[in-house]
LOBA-852756 format. One record per residue (C-alpha): residue in three letters; x, y, z. Coordinates in steps of 0.5 Angstrom, whole numbers, plus 500, padded with zeros to 3 digits. Layout:
# LOBA-852756
ALAXYZ...
***
This chain:
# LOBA-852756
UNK363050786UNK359054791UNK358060786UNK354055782UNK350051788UNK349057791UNK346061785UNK341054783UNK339055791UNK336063789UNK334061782UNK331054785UNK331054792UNK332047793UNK339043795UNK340036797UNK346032798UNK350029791UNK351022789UNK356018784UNK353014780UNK355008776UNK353011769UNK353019768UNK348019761UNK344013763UNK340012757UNK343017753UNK350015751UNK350019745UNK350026750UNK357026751UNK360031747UNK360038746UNK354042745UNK351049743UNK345052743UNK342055737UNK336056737UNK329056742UNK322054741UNK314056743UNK309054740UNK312050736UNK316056731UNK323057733UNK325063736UNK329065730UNK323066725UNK319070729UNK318077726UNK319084730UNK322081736UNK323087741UNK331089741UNK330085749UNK329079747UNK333079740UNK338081745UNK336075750UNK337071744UNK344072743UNK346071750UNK342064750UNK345062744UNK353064746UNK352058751UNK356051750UNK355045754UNK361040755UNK358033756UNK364029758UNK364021758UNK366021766UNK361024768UNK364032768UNK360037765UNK363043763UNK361049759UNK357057761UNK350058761UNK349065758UNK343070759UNK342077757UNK343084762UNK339089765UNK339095769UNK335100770UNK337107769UNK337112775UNK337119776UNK335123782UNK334117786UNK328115781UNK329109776UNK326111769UNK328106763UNK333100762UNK340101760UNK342098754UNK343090754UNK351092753UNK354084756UNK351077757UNK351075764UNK355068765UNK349064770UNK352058771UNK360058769UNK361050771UNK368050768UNK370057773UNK366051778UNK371047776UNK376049780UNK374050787UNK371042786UNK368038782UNK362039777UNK358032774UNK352031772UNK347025771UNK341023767UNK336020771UNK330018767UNK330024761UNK333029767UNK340033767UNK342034774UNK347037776UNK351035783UNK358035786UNK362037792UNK366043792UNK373044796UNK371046802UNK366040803UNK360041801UNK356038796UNK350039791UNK345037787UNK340041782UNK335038777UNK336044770UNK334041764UNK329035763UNK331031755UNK325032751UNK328029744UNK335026742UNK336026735UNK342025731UNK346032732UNK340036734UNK339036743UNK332038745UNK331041752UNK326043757UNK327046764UNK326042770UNK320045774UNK324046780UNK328052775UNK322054772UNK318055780UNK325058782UNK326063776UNK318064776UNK319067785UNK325072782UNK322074776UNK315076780UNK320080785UNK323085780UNK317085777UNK314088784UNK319093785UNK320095778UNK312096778UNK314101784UNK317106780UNK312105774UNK317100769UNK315095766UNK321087765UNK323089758UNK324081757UNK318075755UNK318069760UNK315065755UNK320062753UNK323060759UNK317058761UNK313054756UNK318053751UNK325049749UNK331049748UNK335047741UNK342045742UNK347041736UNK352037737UNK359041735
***
């Protein structure tokens, strides 16, 4: 559990203290289940019928959409939250391009949080939060997602601003130091920033 609460803080910068509550899905009880992401959206186009992506943001894609989510009806969640990797290359203590995207990189791994406390989640007026109390103790509680639509089988998510103002702090600060060796992120924010997530029911 700490691993989780503690890579929310770099990324959003904010922890408070969990609570139980009565009712996990609030109004969304259809949310319980398993979910995968299948696709994104910006600009009202799927990322999925966009000509000529880049080899990063195909790469991106696929990590993304290796993410499953497990809603459980008592409040667990469960499930890994992919996202692409980068490194850049060095030689002679100079940085000069990017390594290949070889692997997809676990951000948030709630059934590996599982076991060192538990992990629950709670929908409060269309926002997913996640909370809960590691073993040693300690606890906390972080806005991810906000519901934009829940229709049938097809789940539609935007990130919370607290990610977004996060992941927007860590993106400006690779961005600084890459900007220092003369290189460039290989990788679009948009999506994260303006777009939506697509999940379906599995």
């Amino acid at each position: 559990m700490r691993k989780i609460l503690v890579m929310a803080a770099l990324i959003i910068g904010v922890i408070g203290c969990g609570k139980d509550e009565n009712s996990a899905t609030g109004d969304y009880p259809e949310i319980v289940g398993t979910w995968r992401i299948v696709d994104s959206e910006v600009g009202g186009k799927r990322t999925s019928q966009i000509p000529n992506l880049t080899e990063a943001d195909r790469q991106a894609n696929h990590c993304i959409n290796s993410s499953v989510f497990k809603f459980l009806a008592n409040g667990d969640i469960r499930g890994v939250y992919y996202v692409s990797s980068v490194d850049p290359k060095k030689n002679n203590e100079k940085y000069y391009g990017f390594s290949s995207y070889a692997e997809c990189y676990p951000l948030f791994d709630f059934d590996e949080a599982a076991t060192e406390g538990s992990v629950k989640y709670k929908i409060r007026e269309k926002k997913i939060i996640i909370y809960g109390k590691s073993n040693d103790g300690s606890s906390g509680e972080v806005e991810f997602f906000n519901i934009e639509s829940l229709s049938g089988r097809t789940l539609k998510l935007s990130y919370s601003e607290e990610m977004k103002r996060g992941t927007r702090s860590t993106y400006e600060r690779g961005k600084q130091f890459l900007q220092q060796h003369n290189l460039e992120l290989p990788v679009d924010m948009n999506v994260f920033m303006n777009g939506f997530i697509i999940m379906e029911k599995q």
